[in-house]
C-alpha positions in Angstrom: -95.1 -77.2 71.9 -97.8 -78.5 69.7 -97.9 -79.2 65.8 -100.2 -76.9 63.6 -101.2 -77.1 59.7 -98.5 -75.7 57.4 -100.0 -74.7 53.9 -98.1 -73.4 50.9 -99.3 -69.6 50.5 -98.0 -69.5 46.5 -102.1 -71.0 45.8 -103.2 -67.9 48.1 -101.1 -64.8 46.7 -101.7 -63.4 43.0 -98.3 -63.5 40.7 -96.6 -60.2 41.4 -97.2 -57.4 39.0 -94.8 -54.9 37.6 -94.7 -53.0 40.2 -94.6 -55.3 43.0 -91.3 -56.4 40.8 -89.8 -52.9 41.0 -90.4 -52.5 44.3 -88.8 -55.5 45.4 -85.8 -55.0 42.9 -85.5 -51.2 44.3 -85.1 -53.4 48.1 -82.9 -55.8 47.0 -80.7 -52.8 45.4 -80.8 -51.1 48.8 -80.2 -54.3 50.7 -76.6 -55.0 49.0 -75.7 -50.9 49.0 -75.7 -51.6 52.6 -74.5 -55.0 53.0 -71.2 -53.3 50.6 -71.0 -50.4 52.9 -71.3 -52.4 56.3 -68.4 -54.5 54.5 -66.4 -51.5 54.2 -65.9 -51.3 50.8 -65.3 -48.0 48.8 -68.1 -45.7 47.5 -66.1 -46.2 44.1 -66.4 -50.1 44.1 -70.0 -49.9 45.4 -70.5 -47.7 42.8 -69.5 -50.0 40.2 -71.0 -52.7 41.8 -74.3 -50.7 42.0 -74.0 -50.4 38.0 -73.3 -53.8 36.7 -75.6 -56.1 38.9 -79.0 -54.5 37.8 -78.2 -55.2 34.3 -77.4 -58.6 35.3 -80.5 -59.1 37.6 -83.1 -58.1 35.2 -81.1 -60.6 32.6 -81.8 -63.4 35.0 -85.2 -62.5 35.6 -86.3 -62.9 31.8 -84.7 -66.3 31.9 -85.8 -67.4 35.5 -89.2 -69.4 35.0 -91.6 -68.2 37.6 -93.0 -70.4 40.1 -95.5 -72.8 39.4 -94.7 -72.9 35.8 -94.6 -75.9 33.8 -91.2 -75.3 31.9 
């Protein structure tokens, strides 16, 4: 197997928009409904899960520095 060039695609790609955001928040959300469910875990505790981790998500988004900031 030979070596090839490895480059950092943050330079190449835009910062994501609002609705790039959304989208991958909607994903993530239906990524751990799953994950719960495959678990076994109760509709009832999904439920509650389902309702307290977007609150804290979009809290540590706002105080998350983005990539390629100089904070």
């Amino acid at each position: 197997m030979g070596l090839s060039v490895v480059r950092d695609l943050r330079e190449m790609r835009a910062p994501a928009g609002p609705e790039e955001i959304e989208r991958f928040e909607t994903d993530l959300l239906a990524g751990f409904v799953l994950a719960r469910c495959a678990a076994g875990l109760s509709d009832n505790m999904i439920r509650s899960d389902v309702s307290y981790r977007p609150q804290q998500w979009k809290l540590r988004r706002v105080n998350t520095p983005r990539h390629g900031s100089t904070v």
